[in-house]
C-alpha positions, 0 to 999 in steps of 0.5 A, spaced: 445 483 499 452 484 500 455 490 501 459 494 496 464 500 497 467 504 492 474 508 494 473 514 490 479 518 487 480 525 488 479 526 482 472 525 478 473 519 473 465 515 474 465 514 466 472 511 466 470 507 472 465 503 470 469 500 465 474 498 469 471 492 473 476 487 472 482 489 468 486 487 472 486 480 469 485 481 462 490 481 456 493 486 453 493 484 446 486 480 446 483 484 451 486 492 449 487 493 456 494 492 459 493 487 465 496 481 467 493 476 462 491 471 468 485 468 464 490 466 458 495 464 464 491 459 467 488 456 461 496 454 460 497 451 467 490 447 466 491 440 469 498 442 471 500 440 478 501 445 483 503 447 491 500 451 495 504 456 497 505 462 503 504 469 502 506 474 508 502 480 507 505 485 512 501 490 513 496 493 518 492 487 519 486 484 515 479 482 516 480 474 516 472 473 517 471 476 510 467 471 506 472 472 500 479 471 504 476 466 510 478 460 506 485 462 504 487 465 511 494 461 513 492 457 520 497 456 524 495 448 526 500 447 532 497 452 535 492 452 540 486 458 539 485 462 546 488 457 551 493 462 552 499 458 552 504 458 546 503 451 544 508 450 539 515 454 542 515 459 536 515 464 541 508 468 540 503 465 544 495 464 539 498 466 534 493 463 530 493 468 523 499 471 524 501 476 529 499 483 531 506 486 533 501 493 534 499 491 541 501 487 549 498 481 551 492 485 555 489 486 547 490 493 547 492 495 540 495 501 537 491 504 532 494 511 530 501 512 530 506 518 529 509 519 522 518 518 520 518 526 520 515 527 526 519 522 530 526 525 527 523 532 528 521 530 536 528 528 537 532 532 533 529 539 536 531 536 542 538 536 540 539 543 536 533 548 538 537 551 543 544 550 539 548 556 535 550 555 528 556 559 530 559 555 535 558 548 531 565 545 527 563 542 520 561 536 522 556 538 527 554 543 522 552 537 517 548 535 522 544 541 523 543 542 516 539 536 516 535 537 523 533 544 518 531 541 513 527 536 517 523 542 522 523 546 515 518 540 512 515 538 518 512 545 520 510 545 512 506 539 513 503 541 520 502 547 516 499 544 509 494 540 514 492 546 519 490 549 511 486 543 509 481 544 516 480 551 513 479 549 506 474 543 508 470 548 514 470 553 508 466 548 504 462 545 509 460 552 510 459 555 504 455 548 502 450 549 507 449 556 505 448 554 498 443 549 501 439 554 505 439 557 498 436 552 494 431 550 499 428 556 498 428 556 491 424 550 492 420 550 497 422 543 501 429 541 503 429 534 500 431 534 493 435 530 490 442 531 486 438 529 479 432 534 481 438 540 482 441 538 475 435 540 472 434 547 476 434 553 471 433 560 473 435 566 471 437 568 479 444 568 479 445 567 487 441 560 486 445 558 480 452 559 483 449 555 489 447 549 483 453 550 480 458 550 487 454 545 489 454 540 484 462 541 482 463 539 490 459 532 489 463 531 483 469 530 488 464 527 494 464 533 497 458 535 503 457 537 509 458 530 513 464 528 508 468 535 510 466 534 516 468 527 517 475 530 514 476 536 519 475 530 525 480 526 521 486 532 520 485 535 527 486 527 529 493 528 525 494 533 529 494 531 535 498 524 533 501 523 527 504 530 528 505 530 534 512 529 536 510 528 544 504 524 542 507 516 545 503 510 544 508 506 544 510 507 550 504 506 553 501 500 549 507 497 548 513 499 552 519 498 549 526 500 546 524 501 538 532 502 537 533 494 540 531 489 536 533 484 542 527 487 546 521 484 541 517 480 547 510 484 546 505 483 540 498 479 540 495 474 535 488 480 534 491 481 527 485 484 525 485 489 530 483 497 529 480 495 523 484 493 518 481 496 510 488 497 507 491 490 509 484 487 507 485 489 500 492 488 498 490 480 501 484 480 497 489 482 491 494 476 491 489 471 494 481 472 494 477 466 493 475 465 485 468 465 486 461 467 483 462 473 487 466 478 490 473 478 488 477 474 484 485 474 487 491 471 482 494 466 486 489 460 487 493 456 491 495 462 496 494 462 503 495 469 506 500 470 514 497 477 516 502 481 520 500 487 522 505 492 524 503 499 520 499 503 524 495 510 522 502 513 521 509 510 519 512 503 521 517 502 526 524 500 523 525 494 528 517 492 527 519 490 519 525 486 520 521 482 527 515 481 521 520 479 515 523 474 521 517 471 524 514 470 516 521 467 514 521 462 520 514 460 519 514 458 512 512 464 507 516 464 500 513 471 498 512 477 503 508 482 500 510 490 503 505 494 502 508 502 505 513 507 503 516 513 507 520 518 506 524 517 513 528 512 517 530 511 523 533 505 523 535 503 516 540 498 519 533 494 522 531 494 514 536 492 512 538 486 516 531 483 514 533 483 507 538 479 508 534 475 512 529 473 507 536 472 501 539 468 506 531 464 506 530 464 498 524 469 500 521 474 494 520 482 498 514 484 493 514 493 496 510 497 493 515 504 490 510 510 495 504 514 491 509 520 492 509 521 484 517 522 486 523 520 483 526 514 488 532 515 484 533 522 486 528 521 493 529 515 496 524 512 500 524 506 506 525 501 505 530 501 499 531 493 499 537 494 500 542 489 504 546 489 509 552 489 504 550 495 502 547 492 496 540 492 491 538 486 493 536 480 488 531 478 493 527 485 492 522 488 487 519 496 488 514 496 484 510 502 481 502 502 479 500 503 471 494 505 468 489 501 464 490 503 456 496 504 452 496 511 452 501 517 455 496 516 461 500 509 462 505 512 469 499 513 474 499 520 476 501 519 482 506 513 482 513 514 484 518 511 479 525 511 478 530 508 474 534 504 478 530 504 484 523 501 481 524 494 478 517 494 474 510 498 474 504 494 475 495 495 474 494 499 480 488 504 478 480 502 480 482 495 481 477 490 484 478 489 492 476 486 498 474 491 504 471 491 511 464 487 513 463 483 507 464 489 503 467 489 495 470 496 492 475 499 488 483 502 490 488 505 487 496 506 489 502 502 489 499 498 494 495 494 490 500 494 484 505 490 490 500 485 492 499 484 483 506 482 483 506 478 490 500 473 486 504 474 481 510 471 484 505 465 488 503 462 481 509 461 478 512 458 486 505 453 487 507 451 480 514 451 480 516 450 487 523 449 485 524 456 484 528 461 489 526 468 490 531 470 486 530 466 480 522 468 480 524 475 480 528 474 474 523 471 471 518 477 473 523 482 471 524 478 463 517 477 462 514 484 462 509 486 457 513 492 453 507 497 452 507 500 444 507 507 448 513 510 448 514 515 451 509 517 456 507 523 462 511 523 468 507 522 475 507 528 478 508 533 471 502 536 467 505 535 460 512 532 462 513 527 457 519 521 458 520 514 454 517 509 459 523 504 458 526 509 464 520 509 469 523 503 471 529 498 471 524 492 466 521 497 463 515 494 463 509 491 466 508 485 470 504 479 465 502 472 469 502 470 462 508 471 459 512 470 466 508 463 467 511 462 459 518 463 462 518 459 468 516 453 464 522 454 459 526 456 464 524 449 469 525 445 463 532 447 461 533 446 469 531 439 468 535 437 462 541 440 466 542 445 460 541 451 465 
């Protein structure tokens, strides 16, 4: 039997869940809810000739054995697996599916990480702790002005996490409290959750420890998943918040702010065990099979590029990533991260010039924040070395199923400028480690929609550079009847969709694949 995994919402929604296996490819107008038509685009493209296409999927890694994802993993067939020799003078040596930009040569493997904040907090302490504001002229006031802030919102994270071990240890606690409660009241420690529904009793002590109880499991709340949370966020303290906490430099050793200092890296792309990018590869691409799930693009094989540790990329990882991918042949590059933070902007910016001057299609997904981009930028911004918005980026925001106010995920960033289009992104069938099959919501997964979006309408029409599809992606979304909607982040702030995003829209493989034929006929009769 294979194994199935849920990924759980902090919010109870198990009625809605259950009706949401597959949405992702339904059609708005046929099926009611608001996915992205593949079903209805693949019976267009029947019998039409298509190219396999490469997509990049730079993330932390993925599972490449899974039996969902075996068959469509890009191989690198110049190489020579385990030989230890760079058999094709690429520069990277076995690798096989990708390469691993989070290890050395020995195997070792970075697995947690500091997040942007605290690497800027660390090294801005250093720089201004001791300094009197007083004695600063205005540009050095400037400069300090921005370190407060930073220590002002770091110290509040540190503070917000130290909070949540008390609120997780106070659960864990009063759980088995209530537990001892319970147990005695029945005589034996073993029931179940449906025989403590049906407990009713006049003693207020056992039904306020039902009731707490109960309400708890709603948000997968026991005392092992509190636990399991306190281990997690005390970990986060002593790395992710931790501005001396160095990994890098023990693992990797390098200089992050040169870009010439990139000769570190191994081919073990799935290293440290890769749930995230397992699930956002199996979106674009997963086997169409009897079984598990059904990925969009059908002609898709997936380069892994692992560089997003347990904490923030490097700057200087990405633009390695996007270079790596662009010169081994991938036509879309899927980016599934967002942080509030840059170190070294510059580094991001050069890969998108990169991938313009290649004709490669960036799909990144906008950040799970609920923040306005336009006002709130996040990294990377897809923005070239010119200093403009590139032709050659796509942000992207996650929607909801139903053509309600409820559309805007909840938590989704959104900007009218800075967001080119909202795709399914909530309860979406994935891929997950050991064989396994769940569920996941975020941006994340709406980038990996709109990267297999992209790969379907490249493998059927090669011709069409990056800049060509977005154009096409962006002119083909689906407009919603809901007009106005609650915006992410807000109880009950409404907004006209239309201004979430530059297209106003929802991405549709159906109306896009429409598109491209047009748009690939006018090219050939030279009326274009």
């Amino acid at each position: 039997m294979k194994k199935i995994i849920f990924l759980l919402l902090l919010i109870p929604v198990p009625s809605l869940a259950q009706t949401l296996t597959g949405w992702l490819h339904l059609d708005p107008s046929d099926d009611k809810k608001l996915g992205i038509s593949t079903t209805k685009a693949y019976n267009y493209l029947r019998d039409m000739p298509s190219d396999t296409v490469i997509v990049a999927v730079i993330d932390n890694g993925a599972e490449v054995t899974h039996e969902d994802l075996r068959d469509v993993i890009w191989v690198n067939r110049d190489e020579i697996a385990g030989d230890n020799k760079d058999n094709d003078n690429n520069g990277f040596i076995d690798d096989i599916y990708g390469w691993n930009f989070l290890g050395n040569a020995k195997g070792e493997n970075i697995k947690r990480e500091t997040t942007e904040l605290t690497r800027c907090y660390g090294i801005m302490k250093k720089l201004w702790e001791e300094v009197m504001p007083d004695t600063l002229d205005p540009e050095q006031r400037a400069a300090y002005k921005l370190y407060t802030g930073i220590r002002e919102e770091y110290l509040a994270e540190v503070e917000k996490n130290k909070e949540d071990i008390r609120i997780y240890s106070r659960v864990a606690s009063n759980l088995s409290a209530f537990n001892t409660i319970i147990t005695k009241f029945l005589g034996r420690a073993d029931y179940t959750t449906e025989e403590l529904k049906k407990i009713e009793t006049d003693d207020k002590d056992v039904t306020n420890a039902k009731n707490y109880m109960l309400n708890a499991y709603k948000y997968n709340l026991t005392p092992e998943t509190c636990a399991s949370r306190v281990k997690t966020l005390n970990e986060d303290l002593d790395t992710r918040l931790n501005p001396d906490f160095d990994v890098r430099a023990r693992i990797i050793g390098d200089n992050t702010a040169d870009l010439l200092d990139s000769d570190y890296g191994n081919g073990n792309v799935g290293a440290s065990g890769p749930f995230h990018g397992t699930g956002v590869a199996s979106v674009i691409g997963a086997v169409n099979n009897d079984f598990g799930v059904s990925g969009i693009a059908r002609k898709v094989k997936l380069m892994i590029i692992r560089i997003v540790p347990n904490g923030d990329e490097r700057d200087k990882d990405f633009y390695l990533a996007v270079k790596y991918a662009i010169d081994n042949g991938a036509s879309v590059i899927n980016c599934s991260f967002a942080k509030r933070y840059s170190m070294n902007p510059e580094f991001a910016r050069k890969a998108v010039s990169l991938a313009e001057k290649a004709g490669v299609l960036i799909i990144n997904g906008a950040g799970n924040d609920a923040a306005d981009t336009d006002i709130i930028p996040f990294y990377p911004e897809g923005i070239d070395e010119d200093g403009m918005r590139s032709e050659i980026w796509m942000n992207v925001g996650a929607s909801m199923p139903d053509d309600d106010e409820k559309l805007a995920a909840p938590f989704s960033n959104y900007g009218h400028n800075s967001v080119d289009l909202f795709a399914p992104g909530y309860e979406i069938d994935n891929c997950v480690l050991r064989n396994g099959y769940g569920k996941g919501s975020g941006t994340s997964i709406s980038a990996p929609v709109v990267a297999g979006i992209a790969a379907v309408l490249k493998s059927y029409y090669p011709e069409l550079s990056g800049s060509e599809i977005k154009k096409i992606i962006m002119k083909s979304v689906y407009i919603p009847s809901t007009m106005t909607v609650i915006v992410p982040g807000t109880k009950d702030t409404r907004a006209p969709f239309s201004t979430l995003s530059s297209s106003g829209g929802i991405a549709n493989l159906y109306n896009a694949v429409l598109l491209a034929t047009e748009y690939h006929d006018r090219k050939r009769s030279g009326s274009d």
